[in-house]
SEKE-184312 format. One record per residue (C-alpha): x, y negated, z negated; residue in one letter. Coordinates in Angstrom, 1 decimal. Layout:
N
{u->X; v->Y; w->Z; residu->a}
...
***
This chain:
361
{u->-41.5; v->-199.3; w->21.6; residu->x}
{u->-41.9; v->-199.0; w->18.1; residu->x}
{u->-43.6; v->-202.3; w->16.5; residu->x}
{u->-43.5; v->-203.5; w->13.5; residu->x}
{u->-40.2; v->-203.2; w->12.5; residu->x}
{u->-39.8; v->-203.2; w->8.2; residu->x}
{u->-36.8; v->-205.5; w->8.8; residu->x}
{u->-39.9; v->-208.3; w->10.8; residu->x}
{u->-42.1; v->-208.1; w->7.8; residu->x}
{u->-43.2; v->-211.1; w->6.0; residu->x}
{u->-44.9; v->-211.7; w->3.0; residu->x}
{u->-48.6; v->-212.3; w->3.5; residu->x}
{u->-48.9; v->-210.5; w->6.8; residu->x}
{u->-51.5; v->-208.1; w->8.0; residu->x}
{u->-49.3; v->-204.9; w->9.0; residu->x}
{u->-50.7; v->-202.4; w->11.3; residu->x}
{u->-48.1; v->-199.6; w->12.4; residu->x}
{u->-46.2; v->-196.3; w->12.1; residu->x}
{u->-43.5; v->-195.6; w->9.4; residu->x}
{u->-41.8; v->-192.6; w->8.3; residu->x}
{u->-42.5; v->-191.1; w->4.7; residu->x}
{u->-39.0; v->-191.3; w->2.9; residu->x}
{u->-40.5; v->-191.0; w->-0.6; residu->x}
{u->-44.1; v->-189.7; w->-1.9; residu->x}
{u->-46.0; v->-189.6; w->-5.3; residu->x}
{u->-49.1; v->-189.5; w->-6.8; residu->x}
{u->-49.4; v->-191.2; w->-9.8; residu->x}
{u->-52.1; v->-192.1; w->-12.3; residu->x}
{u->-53.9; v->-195.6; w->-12.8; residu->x}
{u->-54.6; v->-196.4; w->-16.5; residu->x}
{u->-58.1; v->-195.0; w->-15.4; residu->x}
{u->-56.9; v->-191.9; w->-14.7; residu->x}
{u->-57.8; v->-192.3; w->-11.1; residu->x}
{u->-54.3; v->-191.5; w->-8.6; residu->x}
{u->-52.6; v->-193.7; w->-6.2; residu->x}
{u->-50.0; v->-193.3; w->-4.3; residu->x}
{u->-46.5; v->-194.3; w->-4.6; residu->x}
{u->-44.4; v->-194.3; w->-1.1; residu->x}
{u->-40.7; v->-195.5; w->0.4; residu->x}
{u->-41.7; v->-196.1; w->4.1; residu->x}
{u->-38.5; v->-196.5; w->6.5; residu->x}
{u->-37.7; v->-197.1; w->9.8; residu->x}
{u->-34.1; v->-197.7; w->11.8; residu->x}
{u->-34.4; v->-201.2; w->10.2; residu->x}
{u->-34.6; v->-200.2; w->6.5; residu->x}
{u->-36.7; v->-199.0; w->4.3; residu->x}
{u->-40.4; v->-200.8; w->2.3; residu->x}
{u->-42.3; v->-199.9; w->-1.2; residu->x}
{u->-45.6; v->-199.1; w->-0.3; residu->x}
{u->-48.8; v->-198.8; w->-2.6; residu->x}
{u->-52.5; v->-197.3; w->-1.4; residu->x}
{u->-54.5; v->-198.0; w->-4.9; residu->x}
{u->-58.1; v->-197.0; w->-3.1; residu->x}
{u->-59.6; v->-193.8; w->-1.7; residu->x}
{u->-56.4; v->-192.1; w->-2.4; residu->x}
{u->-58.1; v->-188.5; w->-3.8; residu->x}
{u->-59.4; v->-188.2; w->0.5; residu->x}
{u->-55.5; v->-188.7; w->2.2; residu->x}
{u->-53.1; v->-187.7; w->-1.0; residu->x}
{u->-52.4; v->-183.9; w->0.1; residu->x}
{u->-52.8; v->-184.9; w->4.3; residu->x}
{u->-49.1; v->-185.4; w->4.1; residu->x}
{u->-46.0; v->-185.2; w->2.7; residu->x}
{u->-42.2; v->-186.5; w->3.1; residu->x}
{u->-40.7; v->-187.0; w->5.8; residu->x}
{u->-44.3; v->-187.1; w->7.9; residu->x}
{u->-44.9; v->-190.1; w->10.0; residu->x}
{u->-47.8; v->-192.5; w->9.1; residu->x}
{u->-49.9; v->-194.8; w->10.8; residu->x}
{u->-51.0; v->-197.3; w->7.9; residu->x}
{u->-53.2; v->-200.6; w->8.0; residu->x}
{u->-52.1; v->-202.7; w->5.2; residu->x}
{u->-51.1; v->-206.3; w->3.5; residu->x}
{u->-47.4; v->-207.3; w->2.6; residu->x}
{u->-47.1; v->-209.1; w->-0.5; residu->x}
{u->-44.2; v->-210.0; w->-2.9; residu->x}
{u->-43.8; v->-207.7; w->-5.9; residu->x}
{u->-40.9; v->-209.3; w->-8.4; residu->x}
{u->-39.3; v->-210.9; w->-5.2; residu->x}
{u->-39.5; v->-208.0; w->-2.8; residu->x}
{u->-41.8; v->-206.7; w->-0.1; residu->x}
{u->-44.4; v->-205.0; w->-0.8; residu->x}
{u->-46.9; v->-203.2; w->1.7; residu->x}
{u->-50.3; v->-202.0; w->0.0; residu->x}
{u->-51.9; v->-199.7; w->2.0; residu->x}
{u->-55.7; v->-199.9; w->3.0; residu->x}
{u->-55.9; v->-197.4; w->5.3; residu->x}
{u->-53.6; v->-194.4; w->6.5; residu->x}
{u->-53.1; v->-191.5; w->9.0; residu->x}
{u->-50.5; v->-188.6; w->9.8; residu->x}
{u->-49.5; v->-189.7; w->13.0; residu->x}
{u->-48.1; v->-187.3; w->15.6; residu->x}
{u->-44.4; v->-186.4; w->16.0; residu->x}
{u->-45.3; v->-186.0; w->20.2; residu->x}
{u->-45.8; v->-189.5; w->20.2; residu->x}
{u->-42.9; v->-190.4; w->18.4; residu->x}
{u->-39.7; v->-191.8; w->19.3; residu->x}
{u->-36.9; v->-190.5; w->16.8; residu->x}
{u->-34.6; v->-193.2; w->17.5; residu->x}
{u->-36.6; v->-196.1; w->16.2; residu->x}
{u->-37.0; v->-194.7; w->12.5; residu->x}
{u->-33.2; v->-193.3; w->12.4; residu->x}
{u->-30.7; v->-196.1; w->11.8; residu->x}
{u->-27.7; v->-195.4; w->14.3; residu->x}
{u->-24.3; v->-196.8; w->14.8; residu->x}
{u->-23.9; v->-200.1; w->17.0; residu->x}
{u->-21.0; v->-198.5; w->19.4; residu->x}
{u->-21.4; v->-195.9; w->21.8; residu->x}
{u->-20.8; v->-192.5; w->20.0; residu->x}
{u->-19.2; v->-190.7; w->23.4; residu->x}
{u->-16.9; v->-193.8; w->23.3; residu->x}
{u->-15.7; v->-193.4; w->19.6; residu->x}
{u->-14.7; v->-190.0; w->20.6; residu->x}
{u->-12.4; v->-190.2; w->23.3; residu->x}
{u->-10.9; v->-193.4; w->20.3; residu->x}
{u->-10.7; v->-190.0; w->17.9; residu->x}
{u->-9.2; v->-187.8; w->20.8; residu->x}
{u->-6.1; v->-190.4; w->21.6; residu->x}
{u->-5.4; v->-190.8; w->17.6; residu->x}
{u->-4.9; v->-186.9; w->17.9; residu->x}
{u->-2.8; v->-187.5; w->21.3; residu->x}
{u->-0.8; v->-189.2; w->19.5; residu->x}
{u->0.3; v->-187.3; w->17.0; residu->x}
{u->3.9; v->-186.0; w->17.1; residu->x}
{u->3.6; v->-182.6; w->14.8; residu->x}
{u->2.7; v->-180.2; w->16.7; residu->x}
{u->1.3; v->-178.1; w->14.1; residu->x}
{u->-1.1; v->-180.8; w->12.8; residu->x}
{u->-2.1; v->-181.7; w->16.5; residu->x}
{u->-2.9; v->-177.9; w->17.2; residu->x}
{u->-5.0; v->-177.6; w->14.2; residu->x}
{u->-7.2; v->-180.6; w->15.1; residu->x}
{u->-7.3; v->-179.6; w->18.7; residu->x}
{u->-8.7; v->-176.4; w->17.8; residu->x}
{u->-11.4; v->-177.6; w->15.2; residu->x}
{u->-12.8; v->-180.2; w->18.2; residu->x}
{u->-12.3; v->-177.8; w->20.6; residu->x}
{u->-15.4; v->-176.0; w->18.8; residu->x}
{u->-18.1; v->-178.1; w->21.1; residu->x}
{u->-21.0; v->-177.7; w->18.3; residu->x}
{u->-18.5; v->-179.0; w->15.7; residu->x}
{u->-17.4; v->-181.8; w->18.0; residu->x}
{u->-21.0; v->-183.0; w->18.8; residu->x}
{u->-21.8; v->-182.8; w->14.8; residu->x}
{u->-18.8; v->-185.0; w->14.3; residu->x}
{u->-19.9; v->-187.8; w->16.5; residu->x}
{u->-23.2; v->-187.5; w->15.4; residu->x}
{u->-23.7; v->-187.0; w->11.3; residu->x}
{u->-23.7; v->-189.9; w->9.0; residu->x}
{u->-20.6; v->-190.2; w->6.4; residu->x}
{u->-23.4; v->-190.4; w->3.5; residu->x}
{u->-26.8; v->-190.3; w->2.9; residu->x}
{u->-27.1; v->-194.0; w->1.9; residu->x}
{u->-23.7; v->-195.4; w->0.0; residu->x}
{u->-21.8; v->-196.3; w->2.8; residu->x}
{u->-21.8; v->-195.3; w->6.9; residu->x}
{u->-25.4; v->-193.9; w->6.3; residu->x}
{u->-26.5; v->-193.7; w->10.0; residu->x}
{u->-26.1; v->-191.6; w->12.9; residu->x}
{u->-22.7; v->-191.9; w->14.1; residu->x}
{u->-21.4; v->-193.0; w->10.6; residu->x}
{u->-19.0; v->-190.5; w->10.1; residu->x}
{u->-16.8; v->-191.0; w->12.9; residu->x}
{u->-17.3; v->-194.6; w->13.2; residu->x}
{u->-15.8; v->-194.5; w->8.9; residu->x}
{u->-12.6; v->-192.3; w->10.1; residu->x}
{u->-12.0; v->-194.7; w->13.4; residu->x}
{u->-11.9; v->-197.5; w->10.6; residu->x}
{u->-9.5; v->-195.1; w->7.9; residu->x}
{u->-7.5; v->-194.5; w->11.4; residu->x}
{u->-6.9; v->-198.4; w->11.7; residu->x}
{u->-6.1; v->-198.7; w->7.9; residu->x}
{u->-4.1; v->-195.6; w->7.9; residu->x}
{u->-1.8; v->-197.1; w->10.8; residu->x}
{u->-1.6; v->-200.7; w->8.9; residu->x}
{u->-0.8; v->-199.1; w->5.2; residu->x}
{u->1.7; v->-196.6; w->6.5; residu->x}
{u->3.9; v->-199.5; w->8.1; residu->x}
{u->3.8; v->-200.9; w->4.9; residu->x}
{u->5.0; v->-198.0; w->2.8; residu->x}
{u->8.2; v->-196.1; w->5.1; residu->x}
{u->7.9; v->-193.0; w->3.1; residu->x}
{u->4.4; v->-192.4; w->4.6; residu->x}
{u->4.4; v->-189.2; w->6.9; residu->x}
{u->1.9; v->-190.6; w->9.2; residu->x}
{u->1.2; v->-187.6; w->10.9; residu->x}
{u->0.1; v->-186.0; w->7.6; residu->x}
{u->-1.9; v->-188.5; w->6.9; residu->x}
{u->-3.9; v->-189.6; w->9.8; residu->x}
{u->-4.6; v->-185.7; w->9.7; residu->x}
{u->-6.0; v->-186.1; w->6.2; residu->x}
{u->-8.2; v->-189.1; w->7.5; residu->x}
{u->-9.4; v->-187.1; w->10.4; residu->x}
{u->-10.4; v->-183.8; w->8.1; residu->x}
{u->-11.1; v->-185.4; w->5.0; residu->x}
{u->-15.1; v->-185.5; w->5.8; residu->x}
{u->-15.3; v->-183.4; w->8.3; residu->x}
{u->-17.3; v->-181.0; w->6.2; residu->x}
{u->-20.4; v->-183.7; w->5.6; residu->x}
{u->-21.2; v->-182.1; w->9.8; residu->x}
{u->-22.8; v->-179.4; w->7.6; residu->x}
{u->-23.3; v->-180.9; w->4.3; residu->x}
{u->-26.3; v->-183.7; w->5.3; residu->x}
{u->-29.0; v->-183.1; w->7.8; residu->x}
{u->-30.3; v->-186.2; w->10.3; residu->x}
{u->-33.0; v->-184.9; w->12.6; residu->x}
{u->-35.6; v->-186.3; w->10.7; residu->x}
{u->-34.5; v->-188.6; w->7.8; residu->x}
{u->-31.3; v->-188.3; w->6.0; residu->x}
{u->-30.8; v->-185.3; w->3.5; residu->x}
{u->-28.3; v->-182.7; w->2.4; residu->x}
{u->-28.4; v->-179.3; w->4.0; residu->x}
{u->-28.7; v->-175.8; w->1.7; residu->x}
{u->-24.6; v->-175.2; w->2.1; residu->x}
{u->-24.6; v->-178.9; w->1.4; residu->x}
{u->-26.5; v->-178.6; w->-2.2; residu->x}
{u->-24.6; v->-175.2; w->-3.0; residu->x}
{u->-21.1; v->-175.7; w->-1.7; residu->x}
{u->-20.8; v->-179.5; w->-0.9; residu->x}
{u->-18.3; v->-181.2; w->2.0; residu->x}
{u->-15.3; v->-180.8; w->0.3; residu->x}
{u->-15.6; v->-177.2; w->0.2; residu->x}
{u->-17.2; v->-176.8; w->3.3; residu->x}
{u->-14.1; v->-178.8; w->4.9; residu->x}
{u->-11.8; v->-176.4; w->3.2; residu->x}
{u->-13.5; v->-173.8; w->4.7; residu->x}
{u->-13.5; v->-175.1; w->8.1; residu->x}
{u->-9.8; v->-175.5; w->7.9; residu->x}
{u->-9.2; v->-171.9; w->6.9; residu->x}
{u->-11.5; v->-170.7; w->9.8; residu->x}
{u->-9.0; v->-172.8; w->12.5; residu->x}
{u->-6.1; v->-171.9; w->11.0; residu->x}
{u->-7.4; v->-168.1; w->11.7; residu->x}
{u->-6.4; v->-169.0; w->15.2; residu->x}
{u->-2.6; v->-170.7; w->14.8; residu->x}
{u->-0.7; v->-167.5; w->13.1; residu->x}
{u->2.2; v->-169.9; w->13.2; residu->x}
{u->1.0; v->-173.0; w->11.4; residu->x}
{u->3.5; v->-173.5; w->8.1; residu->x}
{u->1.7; v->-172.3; w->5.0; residu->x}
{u->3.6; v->-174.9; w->3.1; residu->x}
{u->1.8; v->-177.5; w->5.3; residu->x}
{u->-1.4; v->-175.7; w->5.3; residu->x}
{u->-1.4; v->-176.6; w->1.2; residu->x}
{u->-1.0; v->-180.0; w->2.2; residu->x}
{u->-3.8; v->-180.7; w->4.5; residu->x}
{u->-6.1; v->-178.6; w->2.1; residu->x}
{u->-4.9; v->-180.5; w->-0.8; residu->x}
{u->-5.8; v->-183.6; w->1.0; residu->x}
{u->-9.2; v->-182.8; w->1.4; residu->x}
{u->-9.9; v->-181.3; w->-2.0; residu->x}
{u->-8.4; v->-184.4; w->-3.8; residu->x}
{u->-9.9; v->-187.5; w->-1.7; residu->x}
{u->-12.2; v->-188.3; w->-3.5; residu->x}
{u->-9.4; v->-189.9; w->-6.2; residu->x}
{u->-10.6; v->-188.3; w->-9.8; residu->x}
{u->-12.5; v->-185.4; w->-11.7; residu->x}
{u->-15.6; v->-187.4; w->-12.5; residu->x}
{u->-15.9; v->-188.5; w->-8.6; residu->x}
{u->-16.3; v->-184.9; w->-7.4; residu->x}
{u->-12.4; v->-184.5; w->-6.6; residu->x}
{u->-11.5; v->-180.8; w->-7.7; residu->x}
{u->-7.8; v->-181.9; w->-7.6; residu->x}
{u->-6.4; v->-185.4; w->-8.3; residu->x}
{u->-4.0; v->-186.5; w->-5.2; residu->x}
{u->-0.6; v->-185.5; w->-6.3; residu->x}
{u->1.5; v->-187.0; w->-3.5; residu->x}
{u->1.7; v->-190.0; w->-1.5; residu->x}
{u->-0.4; v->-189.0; w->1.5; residu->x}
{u->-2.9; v->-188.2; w->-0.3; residu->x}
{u->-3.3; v->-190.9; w->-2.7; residu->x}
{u->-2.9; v->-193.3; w->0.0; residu->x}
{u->-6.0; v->-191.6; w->1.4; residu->x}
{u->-8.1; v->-191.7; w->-1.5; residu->x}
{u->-7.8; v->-195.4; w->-1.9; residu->x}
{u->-8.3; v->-196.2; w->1.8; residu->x}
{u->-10.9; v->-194.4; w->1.6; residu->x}
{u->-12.5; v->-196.0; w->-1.2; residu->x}
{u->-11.6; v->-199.2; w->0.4; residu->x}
{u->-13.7; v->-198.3; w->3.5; residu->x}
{u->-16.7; v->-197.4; w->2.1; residu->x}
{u->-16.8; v->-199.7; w->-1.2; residu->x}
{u->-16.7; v->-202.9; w->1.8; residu->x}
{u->-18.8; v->-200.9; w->4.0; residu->x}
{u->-21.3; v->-200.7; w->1.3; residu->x}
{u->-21.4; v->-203.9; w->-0.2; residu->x}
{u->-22.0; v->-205.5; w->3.3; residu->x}
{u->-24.7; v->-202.9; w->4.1; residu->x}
{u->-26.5; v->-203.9; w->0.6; residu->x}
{u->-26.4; v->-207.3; w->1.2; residu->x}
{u->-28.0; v->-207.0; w->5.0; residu->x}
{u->-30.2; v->-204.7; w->3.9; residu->x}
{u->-31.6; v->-206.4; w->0.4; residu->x}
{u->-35.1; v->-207.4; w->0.2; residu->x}
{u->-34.9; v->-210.0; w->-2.4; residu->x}
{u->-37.4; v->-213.2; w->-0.9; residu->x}
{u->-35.7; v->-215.6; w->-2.8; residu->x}
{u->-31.9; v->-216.4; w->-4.9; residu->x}
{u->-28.5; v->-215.7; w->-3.7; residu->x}
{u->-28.4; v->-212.7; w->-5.4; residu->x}
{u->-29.1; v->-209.3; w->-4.6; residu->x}
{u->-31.0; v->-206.5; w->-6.5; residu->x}
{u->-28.9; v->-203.8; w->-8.5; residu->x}
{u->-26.9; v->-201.1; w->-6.4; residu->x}
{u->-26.0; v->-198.6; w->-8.7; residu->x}
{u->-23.5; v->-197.0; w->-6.2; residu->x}
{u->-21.4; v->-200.4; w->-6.7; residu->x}
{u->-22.6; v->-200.9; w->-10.2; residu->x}
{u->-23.2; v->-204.2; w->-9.9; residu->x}
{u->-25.5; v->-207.0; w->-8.2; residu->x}
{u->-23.9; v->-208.9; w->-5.3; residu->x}
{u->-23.4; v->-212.4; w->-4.0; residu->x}
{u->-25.5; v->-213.3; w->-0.8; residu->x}
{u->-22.3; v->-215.6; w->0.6; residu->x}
{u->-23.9; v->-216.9; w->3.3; residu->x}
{u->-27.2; v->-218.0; w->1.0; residu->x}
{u->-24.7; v->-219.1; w->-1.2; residu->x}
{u->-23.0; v->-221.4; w->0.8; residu->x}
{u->-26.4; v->-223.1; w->2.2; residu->x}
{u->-27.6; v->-223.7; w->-1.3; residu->x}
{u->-26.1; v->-227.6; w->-1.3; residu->x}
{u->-26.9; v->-228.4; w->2.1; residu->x}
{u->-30.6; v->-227.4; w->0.8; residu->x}
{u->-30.5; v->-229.6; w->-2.3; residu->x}
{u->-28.8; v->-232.7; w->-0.4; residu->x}
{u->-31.6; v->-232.8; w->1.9; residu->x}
{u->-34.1; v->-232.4; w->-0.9; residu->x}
{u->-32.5; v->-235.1; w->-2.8; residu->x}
{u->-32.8; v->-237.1; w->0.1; residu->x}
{u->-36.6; v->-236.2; w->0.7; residu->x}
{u->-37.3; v->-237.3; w->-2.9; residu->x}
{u->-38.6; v->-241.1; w->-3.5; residu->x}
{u->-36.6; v->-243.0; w->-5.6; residu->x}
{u->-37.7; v->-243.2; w->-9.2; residu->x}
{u->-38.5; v->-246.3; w->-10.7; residu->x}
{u->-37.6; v->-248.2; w->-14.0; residu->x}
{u->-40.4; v->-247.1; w->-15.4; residu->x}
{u->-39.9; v->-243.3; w->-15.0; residu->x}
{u->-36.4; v->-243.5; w->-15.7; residu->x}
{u->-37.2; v->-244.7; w->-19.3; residu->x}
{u->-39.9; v->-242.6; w->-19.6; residu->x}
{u->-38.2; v->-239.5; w->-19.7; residu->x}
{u->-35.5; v->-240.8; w->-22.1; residu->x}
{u->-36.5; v->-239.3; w->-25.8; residu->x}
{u->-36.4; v->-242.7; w->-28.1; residu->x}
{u->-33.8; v->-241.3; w->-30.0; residu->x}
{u->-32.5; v->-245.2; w->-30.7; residu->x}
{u->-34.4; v->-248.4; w->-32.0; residu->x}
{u->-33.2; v->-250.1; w->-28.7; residu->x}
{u->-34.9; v->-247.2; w->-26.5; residu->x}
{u->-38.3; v->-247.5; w->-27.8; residu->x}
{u->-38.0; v->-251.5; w->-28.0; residu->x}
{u->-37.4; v->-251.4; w->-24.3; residu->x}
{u->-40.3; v->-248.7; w->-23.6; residu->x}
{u->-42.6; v->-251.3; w->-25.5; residu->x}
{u->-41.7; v->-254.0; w->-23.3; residu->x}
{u->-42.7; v->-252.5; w->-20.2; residu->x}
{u->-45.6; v->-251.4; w->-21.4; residu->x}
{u->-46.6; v->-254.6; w->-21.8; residu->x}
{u->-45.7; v->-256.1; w->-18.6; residu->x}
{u->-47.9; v->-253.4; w->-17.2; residu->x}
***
C-alpha cells in the first residue's frame, strides 16, 4: 500500500515516497541555473513540488505523467503545502498500483449500474427505452460509462464520476419534474442519461486525467451526437421528430453560446436539464474545493476559477468562536495598570490618572 498519502502531509515533515507527475517545468533561477517546477498527485489530491539543486542531472529522466520516487521537506509557501525535493527517481510502473494515484468514486461502480439500468426499466416510451437499451447494450460503451470521470477536475473528476453525476441528475430530474406537470419525464430522464455520454471518449483515465484526440478535435457534445446517430442506425422506426429532441438535448445542455452549448435549450426538457445540471456540478464542485483546499490556516479557501470565486470553509467557520472563547479564557486577566496603559491620553483626566499610578509604583 501506497504511503504517504498528499492528503497525510504536514508542514515540516520529512517526506519519503512515490507520486505521480501531473505537471512538469523547468524554469530559470535568477542565476540562470534551472529548477524544476512540479504538481505531484495521488488519489488524495494533488502537491506543489520544487527541486532547486542538481536539477541539470534528473531534468530530462522524466516527464508527465511518470511516477516518482522523491526524498523531500514539506514546508508552507503563502499558506499551502509545499514539498521541495532533495532527491528524485523514475520509479517503475511494475511496481505500481494504479488505484492509489487515481481518485475513484466512493460507491461500487457495478452497483451504480444496475441503479442506471432500472431508471431505463422504467421508462414508459418505448422508443426512448429502445434507444438507451441499444447504446448500453454496446459492452465497451457500457464499461466506459461506469468508468470515465464527468470532467477532468470541475466537478465528478474521478473514476466513476460520470455515472455517479447522472444517478444524482436522475434523482433531481424525478424531484423537478413532479414540480413542473408539463415535464415529459421520459424525454427528460433520457436527456439526463445521454447528455454526457460522449465524455466515455472525450477524457482518458488510465493514467492521470486528460482529454482524448476526438476529445480535443470534436469534443463530448459532438461525440454524443454522434453516438446517438450510430444507435439510431439500428431502430429504423424511432420518430424522427423525437430523434430532434433527444439530439437537441444534448447539443444545448450546457445552457449558453459562451459555455460551449452550440444551441441554447429551446423547450422545457431541455432547459430543465441544463439547470439541473449546472446545479449538480456547481455543488458538486464547491464541496470538492473545499475538501480538497490546501490552505494551513483561515476559513477561506484559495481562488477556483471554475466557480469564480473563493469559498467559505463552513465547518472552520463555525469553530472559529469556540476557538476564541477558550483563548479568552486561557488569557490572564489584565490589570489596572495595563488597562490604562493602552488608553492614548487623549483627556487631562487620562494622563492625571496614568501619573498617579506611576507613582504608587
Amino acid at each position: 500500500m501506497k504511503t504517504p498519502y498528499v492528503s497525510e502531509l504536514e508542514p515540516n515533515q520529512l517526506v519519503q515516497g512515490v507520486f505521480l507527475v501531473q505537471h512538469k517545468e523547468i524554469r530559470q533561477k535568477k542565476t540562470g541555473e534551472p529548477y524544476l517546477s512540479l504538481t505531484l498527485t495521488d488519489r488524495t489530491g494533488d502537491l506543489d513540488a520544487k527541486m532547486w539543486d542538481n536539477v541539470p542531472e534528473v531534468m530530462e529522466t522524466f516527464e508527465r505523467d511518470c511516477f516518482l520516487k522523491v526524498k523531500g521537506m514539506v514546508q508552507l509557501f503563502q499558506n499551502k503545502p509545499q514539498l521541495t525535493i532533495y532527491r528524485l527517481q523514475l520509479h517503475a510502473e511494475s511496481e505500481i498500483d494504479i488505484a492509489d494515484f487515481l481518485p475513484a468514486s466512493k460507491r461500487d461502480r457495478d452497483q451504480m449500474f444496475a441503479e442506471l439500468q432500472g431508471w431505463i426499466a422504467s421508462l414508459a416510451n418505448p422508443h426512448l427505452k429502445a434507444l438507451l437499451e441499444t447504446i448500453f447494450a454496446d459492452e465497451a460503451i457500457a464499461l466506459a460509462y461506469r468508468t470515465a470521470p464527468a470532467a477532468k477536475s470541475i466537478h465528478h473528476g474521478w473514476i466513476g464520476g460520470l455515472i455517479e453525476h447522472v444517478l444524482s441528475l436522475c434523482q433531481l430530474a424525478k424531484v423537478t419534474a413532479a414540480h413542473y406537470p408539463d415535464i415529459d419525464f421520459d424525454l427528460l430522464l433520457t436527456g439526463v442519461i445521454l447528455h454526457d455520454i460522449g465524455k466515455v471518449y472525450e477524457l482518458t483515465y488510465s493514467r492521470s486525467l486528460g482529454y482524448s484526440t476526438a476529445g480535443q478535435l470534436i469534443g463530448h457534445i459532438n461525440i454524443g451526437v454522434r453516438m446517438v446517430e450510430d444507435a439510431l442506425r439500428k431502430l429504423p422506426g424511432f420518430p424522427p421528430l423525437l430523434r430532434d429532441l433527444v439530439e437537441h438535448m444534448i447539443l444545448s445542455h450546457h445552457g449558453s453560446l459562451e459555455f460551449g452549448s452550440p444551441r441554447l435549450p429551446m423547450f422545457l426538457e431541455a432547459m430543465l436539464l441544463h439547470q439541473i445540471d449546472n446545479l449538480d456540478s456547481k455543488m458538486e464542485a464547491m464541496r470538492a474545493h473545499v475538501a480538497k483546499d490546501r490552505q494551513a490556516t483561515g476559513v477561506w479557501t484559495g481562488y477556483n476559477p471554475a466557480l469564480e470565486r473563493i469559498v467559505l470553509k463552513k465547518e472552520r467557520y463555525l469553530m472559529e468562536p469556540d476557538k476564541q472563547a477558550a483563548a479568552a479564557a486561557a488569557a490572564p486577566l489584565p490589570t489596572a495598570a495595563a488597562l490604562i496603559a493602552n488608553v492614548q491620553p487623549a483627556s487631562a483626566f487620562a494622563a492625571k490618572l496614568q501619573g498617579a499610578l506611576k507613582s504608587e509604583s
